[in-house]
N, C-alpha and C positions, 0 to 999 in steps of 0.2 A: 801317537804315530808320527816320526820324526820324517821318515820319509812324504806321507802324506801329504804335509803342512807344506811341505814344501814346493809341493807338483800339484800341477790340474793333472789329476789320475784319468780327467775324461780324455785329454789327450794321447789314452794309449788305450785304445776300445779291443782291440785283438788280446790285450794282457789278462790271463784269468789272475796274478797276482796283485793289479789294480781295482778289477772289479770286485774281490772280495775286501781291497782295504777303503773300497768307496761305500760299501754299507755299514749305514748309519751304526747299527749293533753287532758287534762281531760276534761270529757264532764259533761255536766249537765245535761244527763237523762243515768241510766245504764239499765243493763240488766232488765225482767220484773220483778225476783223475787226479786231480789235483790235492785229494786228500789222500789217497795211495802214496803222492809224491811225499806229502807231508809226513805222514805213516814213516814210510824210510828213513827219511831225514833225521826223525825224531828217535826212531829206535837207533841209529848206526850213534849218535851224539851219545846216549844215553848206553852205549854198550857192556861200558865198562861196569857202571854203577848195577847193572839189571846182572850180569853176570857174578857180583862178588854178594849182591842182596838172593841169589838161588843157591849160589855152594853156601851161605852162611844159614843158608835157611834146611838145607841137607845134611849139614856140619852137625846144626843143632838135634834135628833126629837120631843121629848119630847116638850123639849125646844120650836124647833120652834109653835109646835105644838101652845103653851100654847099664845108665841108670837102674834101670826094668834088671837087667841082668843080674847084676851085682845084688839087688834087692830081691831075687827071685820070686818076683812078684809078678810074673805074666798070667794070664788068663787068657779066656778064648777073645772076648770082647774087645780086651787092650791089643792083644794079637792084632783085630783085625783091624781096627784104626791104626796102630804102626806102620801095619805091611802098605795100607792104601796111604797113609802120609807120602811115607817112606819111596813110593813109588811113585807118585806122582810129583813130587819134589826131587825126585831122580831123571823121573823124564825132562823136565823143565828145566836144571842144572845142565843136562844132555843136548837141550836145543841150543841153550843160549851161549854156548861153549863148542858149537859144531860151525861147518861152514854154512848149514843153510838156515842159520839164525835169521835173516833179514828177510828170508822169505816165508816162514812157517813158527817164529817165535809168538808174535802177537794171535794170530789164529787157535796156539793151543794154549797161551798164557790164558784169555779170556773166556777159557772153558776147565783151565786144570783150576786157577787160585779160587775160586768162588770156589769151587768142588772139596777143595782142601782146606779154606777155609772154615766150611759148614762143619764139615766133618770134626776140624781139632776144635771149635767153640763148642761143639756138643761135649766132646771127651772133659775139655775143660771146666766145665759146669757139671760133670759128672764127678772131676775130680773136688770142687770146690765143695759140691754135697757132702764128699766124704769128709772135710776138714781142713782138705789142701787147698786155703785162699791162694796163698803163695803164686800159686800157676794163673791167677788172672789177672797178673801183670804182664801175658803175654799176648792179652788184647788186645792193649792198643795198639803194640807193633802189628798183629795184623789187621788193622784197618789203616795206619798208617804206610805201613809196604805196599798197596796195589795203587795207592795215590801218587806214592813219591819213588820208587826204589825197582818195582818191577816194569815199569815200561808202557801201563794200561793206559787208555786214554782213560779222561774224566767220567764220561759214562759207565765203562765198563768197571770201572774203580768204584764208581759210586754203586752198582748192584751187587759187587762182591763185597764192599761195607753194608749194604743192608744186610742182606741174606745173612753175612756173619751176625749183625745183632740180633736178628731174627731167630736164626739157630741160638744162640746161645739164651735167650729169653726162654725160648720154647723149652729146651733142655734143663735149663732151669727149674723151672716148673715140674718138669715130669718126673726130675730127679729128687724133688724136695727138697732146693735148695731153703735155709730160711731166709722167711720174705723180707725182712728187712737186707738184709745181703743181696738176695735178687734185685730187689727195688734201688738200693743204693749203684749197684754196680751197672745194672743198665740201664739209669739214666746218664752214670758218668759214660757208658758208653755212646749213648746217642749226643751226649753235648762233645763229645771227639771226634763221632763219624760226622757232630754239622760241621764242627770249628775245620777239619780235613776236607770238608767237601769245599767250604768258601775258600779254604787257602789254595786247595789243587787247582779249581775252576779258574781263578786269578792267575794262577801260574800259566795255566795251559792259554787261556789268553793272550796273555803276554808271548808266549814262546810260540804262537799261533802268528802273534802282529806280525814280531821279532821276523819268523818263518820267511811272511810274507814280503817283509821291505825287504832283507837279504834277497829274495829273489828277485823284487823289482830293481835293487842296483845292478845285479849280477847284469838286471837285461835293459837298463839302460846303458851301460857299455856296447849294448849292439845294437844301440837305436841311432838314429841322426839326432841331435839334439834339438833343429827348428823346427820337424813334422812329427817326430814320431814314431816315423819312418823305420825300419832295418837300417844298418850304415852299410854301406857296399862292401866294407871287408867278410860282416855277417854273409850278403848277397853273392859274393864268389865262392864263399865256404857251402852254404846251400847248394850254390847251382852245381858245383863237383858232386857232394852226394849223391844230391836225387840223380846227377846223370848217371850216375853206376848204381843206383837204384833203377832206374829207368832200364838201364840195358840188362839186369838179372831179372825182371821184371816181362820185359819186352813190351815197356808202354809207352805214348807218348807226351812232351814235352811241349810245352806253349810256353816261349818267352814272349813279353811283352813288353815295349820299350814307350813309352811318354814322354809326350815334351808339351809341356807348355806355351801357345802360341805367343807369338810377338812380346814375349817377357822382357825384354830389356825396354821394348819401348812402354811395359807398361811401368816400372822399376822409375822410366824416364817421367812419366807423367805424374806417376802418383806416388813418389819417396819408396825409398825401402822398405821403412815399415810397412806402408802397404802392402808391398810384392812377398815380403814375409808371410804376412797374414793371408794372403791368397795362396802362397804355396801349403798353408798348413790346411788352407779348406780343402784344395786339392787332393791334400793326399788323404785329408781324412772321408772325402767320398770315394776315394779309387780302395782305399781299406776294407769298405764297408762290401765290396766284392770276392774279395782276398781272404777268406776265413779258413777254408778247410786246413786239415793241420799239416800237411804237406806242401804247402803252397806257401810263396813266402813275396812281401812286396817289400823295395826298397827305394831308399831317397839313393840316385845312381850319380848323380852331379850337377849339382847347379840347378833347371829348372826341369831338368828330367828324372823320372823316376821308370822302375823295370821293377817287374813282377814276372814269376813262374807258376805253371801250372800245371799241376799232375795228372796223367792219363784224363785228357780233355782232345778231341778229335778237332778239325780246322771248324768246322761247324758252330762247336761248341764254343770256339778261343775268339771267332770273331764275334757269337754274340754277346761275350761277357764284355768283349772291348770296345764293341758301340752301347751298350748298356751303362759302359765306366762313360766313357765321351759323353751321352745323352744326359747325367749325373752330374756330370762339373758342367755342363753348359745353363741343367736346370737350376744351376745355384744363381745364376744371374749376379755374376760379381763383375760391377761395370768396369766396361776396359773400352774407353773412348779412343785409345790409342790406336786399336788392333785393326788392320787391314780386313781382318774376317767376320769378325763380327761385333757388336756391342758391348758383348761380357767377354769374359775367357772362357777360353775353349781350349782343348787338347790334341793333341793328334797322335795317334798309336800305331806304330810299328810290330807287325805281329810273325815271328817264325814258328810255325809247327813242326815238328819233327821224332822221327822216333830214331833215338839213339843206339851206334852200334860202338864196339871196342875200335873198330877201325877208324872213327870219327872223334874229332876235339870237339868239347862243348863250347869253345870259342868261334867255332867255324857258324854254330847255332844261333851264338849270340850276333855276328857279322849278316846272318841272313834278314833277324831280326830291325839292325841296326838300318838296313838297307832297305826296311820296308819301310820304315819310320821316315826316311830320307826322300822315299817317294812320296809318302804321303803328305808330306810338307810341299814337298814339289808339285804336287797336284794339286792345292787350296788351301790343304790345312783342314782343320775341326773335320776329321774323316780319320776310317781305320781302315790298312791293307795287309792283307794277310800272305804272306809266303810260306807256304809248305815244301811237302819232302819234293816235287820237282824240283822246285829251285834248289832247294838243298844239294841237290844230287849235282848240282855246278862247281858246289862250291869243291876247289882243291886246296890243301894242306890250311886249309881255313881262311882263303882267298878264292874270289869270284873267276871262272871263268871266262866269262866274256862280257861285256857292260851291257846294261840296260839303256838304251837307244836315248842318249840326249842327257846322262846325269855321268859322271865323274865317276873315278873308284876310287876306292876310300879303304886302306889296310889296317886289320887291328895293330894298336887298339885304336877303335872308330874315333873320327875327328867330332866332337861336341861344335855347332855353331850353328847362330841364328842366323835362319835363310833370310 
């Protein structure tokens, strides 16, 4: 795992693409959503191959079909294993060649090939009874195609390789194949379906890791690189969503803006590296609030970070943001510098609001900013919440009239230690 080695993965606790590359033994089914994702991924890559391994597999019925014809050699029996090959290898050339392959390919692959398989290993071993070895060399491709060629995962590949050797042992037997030909043939078939089982598993591993570091670069381009953090291009691109999420919705919006107290003087007292490392504890405790999957927290500039939150009411926003404050103050990371207190501490600026088309989410963000501003002005290590009253001041995404004794401040908001 090339990406692993190279990252503390504990550093990105929100990443379900970290936490599957942080266990010790990789498995081959992950979490539900996260394997859905994978599912997709793996069949749209794999499109070509699954689509030209169904018409080659319908081609060759074809084939026998034509075979049977010319030989005028049909029966009721051979009838009806053709018709049901023949059609269920019609259906599956039909999904995987239609537009809703991605959605309903895998669901009926891992219920048609096992079905279709059983069926032509039986016919096969009916035919081998009669003198025709010839036709069981078309075993191994079917225990090799549900590994490599149609799309199955490894589990599902591995029970359509049993059930085939199964079927065709049983069939065997009941057809009076001789036993030295039964016995010969299906053991070479089970040392195929193992040597196919350990190379698919391996594959699927890999293209499982593979899966997973691809998505963790993808989302370290939208992390900060010293917390962890979302970068604020991610946190602009969010905040536009959900707010026309919010307004088809008609729910509310809690921004949340952070700053970090007397940071420069603790930067001054105790080197940078320090003040690194205390910004990366910060945010990894403000995170640990931050999970639902609509809500998004970001490193927003310097020592402040802002987070969103989805249909939470003012109630709600202020107890999560003296819960975040109470969180970094219990980490007790000494700050001898700070006017407030011994450790560092936080202060949070908190806008509530429920969004209309008539309103910029900048005007939300400015209500925000302004809470944060008093709440510094007030002592600091504290949270002040402004809701839709105040909101209702704000015009063209500027305050209407100042709050008694504090400066006004036009986006975008001025960043600076009181």
């Amino acid at each position: 795992m090339v990406i692993a080695s190279r990252l503390n993965l504990s550093d990105f606790p929100d990443s379900p693409y970290a936490a599957e590359l942080q266990r010790s033994t990789p498995r081959l089914l992950f979490a539900p959503k996260l394997e859905a994702e994978y599912g997709r991924s793996d069949l749209l890559e794999n499109r070509t191959l699954i689509r030209v391994a169904c018409a080659l597999a319908l081609l060759l019925m074809a084939f026998r079909g034509m075979e049977q014809v010319l030989a005028a050699s049909w029966h009721d029996t051979l009838l009806g294993y053709f018709w049901l090959v023949a059609a269920s290898s019609a259906v599956l050339t039909w999904i995987a060649w239609s537009p809703a392959f991605e959605r309903i390919y895998l669901p009926w692959a891992q219920i048609v090939v096992p079905v279709r398989n059983l069926i032509v290993a039986a016919h096969l071993a009916e035919l081998a009874a009669h003198g025709q070895l010839e036709f069981l060399m078309v075993l191994p491709i079917m225990l090799i195609g549900p590994f490599f060629f149609l799309g199955l995962r490894f589990r599902a590949a591995l029970v359509s390789g049993v059930l085939t050797v199964a079927s065709y042992g049983t069939s065997a037997f009941l057809f009076g194949l001789a036993v030295p030909v039964a016995l010969r043939s299906c053991t070479f078939l089970l040392l195929a379906l193992i040597a196919c089982a350990i190379a698919a598993r391996q594959k699927e591993k890999y293209s499982r890791t593979r899966y997973l570091e691809n998505c963790l670069t993808a989302e370290l381009a939208q992390r900060d690189a010293l917390t962890g953090a979302k970068n604020r291009r991610v946190f602009d691109e969010h905040f536009t969503l959900l707010w026309q999420q919010a307004v088809a919705d008609r729910r509310t919006l809690a921004i949340l803006l952070l700053d970090v107290d007397h940071f420069k003087a603790y930067n001054d007292r105790y080197g940078h590296q320090a003040g690194d490392q205390a910004l990366r504890q910060v945010a990894q405790s403000v995170q640990s609030f931050i999970r639902r999957p609509r809500d998004v927290f970001a490193r927003y500039g310097g020592e402040e970070f802002a987070a969103i939150l989805y249909d939470v009411d003012g109630s709600q926003a202020k107890n999560i943001a003296n819960q975040i404050r109470s969180a970094v103050e219990a980490q007790a990371i000494e700050h001898l510098g700070s006017g407030t207190s011994a450790a560092v501490t936080i202060s949070v600026g908190v806008a509530v609001v429920k969004p209309t088309h008539e309103r910029d989410s900048r005007g939300a963000l400015q209500l925000a900013d302004q809470a944060l501003y008093e709440a510094k002005v007030k002592g600091r290590n504290r949270v002040k919440v402004m809701d839709e009253s105040e909101y209702r001041t704000l015009v063209t995404g500027a305050f209407t009239k100042r709050v008694v004794g504090l400066p006004m401040r036009n986006l975008p908001p001025q960043r600076r230690e009181q």
